[in-house]
Residue frames relative to the residue before (quaternion, step in Angstrom):
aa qw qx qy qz dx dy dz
X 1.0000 0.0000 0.0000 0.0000 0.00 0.00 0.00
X 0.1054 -0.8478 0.4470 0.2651 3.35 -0.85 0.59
X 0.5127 -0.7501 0.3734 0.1871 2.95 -1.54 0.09
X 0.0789 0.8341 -0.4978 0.2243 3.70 -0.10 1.68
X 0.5265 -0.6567 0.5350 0.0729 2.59 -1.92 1.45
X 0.1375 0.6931 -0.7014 -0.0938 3.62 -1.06 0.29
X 0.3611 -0.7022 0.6136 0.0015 3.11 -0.95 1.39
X 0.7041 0.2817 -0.3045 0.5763 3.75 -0.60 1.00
X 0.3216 0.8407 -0.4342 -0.0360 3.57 1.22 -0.29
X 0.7434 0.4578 -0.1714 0.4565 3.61 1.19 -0.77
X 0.5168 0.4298 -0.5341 0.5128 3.36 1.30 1.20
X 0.8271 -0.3300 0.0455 0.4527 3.19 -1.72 0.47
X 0.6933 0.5981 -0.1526 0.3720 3.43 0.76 -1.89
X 0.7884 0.4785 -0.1216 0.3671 2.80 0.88 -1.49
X 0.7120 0.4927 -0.2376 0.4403 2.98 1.53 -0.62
X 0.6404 0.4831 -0.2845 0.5249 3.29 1.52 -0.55
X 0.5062 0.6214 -0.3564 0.4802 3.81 1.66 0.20
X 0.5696 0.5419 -0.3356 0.5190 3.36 1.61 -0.64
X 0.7312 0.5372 -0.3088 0.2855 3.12 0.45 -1.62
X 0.6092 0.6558 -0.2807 0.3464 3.41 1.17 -0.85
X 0.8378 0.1872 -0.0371 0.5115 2.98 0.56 -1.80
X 0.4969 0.4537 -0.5640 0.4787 3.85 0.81 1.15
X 0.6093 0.4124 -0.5598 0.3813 3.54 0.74 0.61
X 0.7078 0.3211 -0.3001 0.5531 4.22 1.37 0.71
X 0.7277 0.4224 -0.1379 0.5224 3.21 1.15 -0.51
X 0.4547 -0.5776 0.5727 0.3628 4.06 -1.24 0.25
X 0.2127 -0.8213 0.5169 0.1140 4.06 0.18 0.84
X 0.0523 -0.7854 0.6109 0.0849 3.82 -0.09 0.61
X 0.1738 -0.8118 0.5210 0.1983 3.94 -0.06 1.49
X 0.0608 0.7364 -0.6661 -0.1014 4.03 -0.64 0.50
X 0.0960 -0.6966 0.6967 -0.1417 3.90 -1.47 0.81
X 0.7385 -0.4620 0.4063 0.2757 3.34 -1.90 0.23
X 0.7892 0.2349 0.1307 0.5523 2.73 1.41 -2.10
X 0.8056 -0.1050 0.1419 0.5656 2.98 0.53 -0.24
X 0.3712 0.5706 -0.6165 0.3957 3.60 -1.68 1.23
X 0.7690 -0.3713 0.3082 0.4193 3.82 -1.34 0.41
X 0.8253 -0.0484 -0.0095 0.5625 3.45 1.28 0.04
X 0.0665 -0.7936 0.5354 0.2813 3.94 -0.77 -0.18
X 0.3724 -0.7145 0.5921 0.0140 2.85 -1.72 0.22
X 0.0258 0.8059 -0.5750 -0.1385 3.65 -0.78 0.29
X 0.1852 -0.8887 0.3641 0.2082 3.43 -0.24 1.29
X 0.6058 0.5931 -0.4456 0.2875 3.14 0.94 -0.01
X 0.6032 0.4753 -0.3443 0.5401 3.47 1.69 0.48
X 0.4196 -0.6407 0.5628 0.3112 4.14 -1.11 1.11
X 0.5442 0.6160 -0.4066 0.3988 3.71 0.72 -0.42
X 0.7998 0.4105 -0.1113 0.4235 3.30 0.58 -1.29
X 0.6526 0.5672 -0.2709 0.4232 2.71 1.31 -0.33
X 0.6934 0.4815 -0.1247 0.5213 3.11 1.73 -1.08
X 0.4039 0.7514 -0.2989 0.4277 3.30 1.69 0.19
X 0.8385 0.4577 -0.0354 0.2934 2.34 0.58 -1.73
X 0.4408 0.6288 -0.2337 0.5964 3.23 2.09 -0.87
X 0.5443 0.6782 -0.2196 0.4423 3.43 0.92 -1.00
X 0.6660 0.5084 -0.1683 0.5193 3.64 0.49 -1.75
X 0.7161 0.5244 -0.1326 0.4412 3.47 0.55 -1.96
X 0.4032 -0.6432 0.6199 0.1984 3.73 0.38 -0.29
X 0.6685 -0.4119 0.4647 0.4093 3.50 -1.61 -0.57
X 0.0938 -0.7270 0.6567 -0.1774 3.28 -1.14 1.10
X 0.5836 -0.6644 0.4421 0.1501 3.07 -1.88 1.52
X 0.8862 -0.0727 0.0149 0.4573 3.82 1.51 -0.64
X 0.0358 0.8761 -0.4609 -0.1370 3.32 -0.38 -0.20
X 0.1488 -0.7497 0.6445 0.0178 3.29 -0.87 1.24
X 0.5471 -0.5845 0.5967 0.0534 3.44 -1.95 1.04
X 0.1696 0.7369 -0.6518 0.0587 3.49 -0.41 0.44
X 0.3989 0.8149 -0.3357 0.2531 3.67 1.53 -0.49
X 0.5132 0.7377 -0.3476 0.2676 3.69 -0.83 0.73
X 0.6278 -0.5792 0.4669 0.2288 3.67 -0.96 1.35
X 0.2444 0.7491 -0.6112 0.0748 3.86 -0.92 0.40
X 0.0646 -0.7537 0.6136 0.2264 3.51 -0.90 0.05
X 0.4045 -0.7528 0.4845 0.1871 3.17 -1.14 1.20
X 0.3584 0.7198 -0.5085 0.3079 3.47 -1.47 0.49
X 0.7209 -0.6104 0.1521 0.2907 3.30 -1.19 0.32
X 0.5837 -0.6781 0.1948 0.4018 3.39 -0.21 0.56
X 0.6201 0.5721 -0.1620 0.5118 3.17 1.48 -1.45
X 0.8053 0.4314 -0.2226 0.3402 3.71 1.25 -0.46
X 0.3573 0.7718 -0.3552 0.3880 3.28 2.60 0.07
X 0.2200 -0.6230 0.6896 0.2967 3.54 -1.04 0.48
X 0.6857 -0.4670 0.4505 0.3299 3.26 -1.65 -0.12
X 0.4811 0.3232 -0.5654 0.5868 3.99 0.85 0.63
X 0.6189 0.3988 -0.4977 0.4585 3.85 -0.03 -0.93
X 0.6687 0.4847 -0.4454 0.3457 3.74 -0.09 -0.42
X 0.6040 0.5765 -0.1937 0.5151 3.76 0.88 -1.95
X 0.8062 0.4256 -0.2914 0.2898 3.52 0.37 -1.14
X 0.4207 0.5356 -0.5340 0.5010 3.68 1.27 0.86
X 0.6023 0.6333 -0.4565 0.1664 3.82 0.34 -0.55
């Protein structure tokens, strides 16, 4: 069985990326706030912590990331930019 991260794990994607592959795989849930661990990515420490905690692992997948929700037709062009 392997063993994989999804990072973002408690958002929509992310969460429906867990759900999937923890019904073949050993799913290790990481998040801002909350999951099998956290994480703050806008720090290398934490990040490198956290890798740290986790041991050695078969993958890791991103789902992680800022959006604002709302209509498309009504987004200005920061509300758009401000996922990158």
């Amino acid at each position: 069985m392997s063993k994989i991260i999804v990072v973002g794990a408690s958002g929509t994607i992310g969460r429906a990326v867990a759900d999937l592959l923890g019904q073949t795989h050993q799913v290790i849930r990481v998040g801002n706030r909350q999951g099998d661990y956290t994480v703050d990515l806008s720090s290398k420490a934490s990040i490198e912590n956290v890798f740290e905690k986790i041991g050695p692992i078969d993958a890791a997948i991103s789902a992680a990331g800022l959006s604002r929700v709302g209509k498309l037709g009504e987004a200005s062009d920061d509300d758009i930019l401000s996922g990158d």
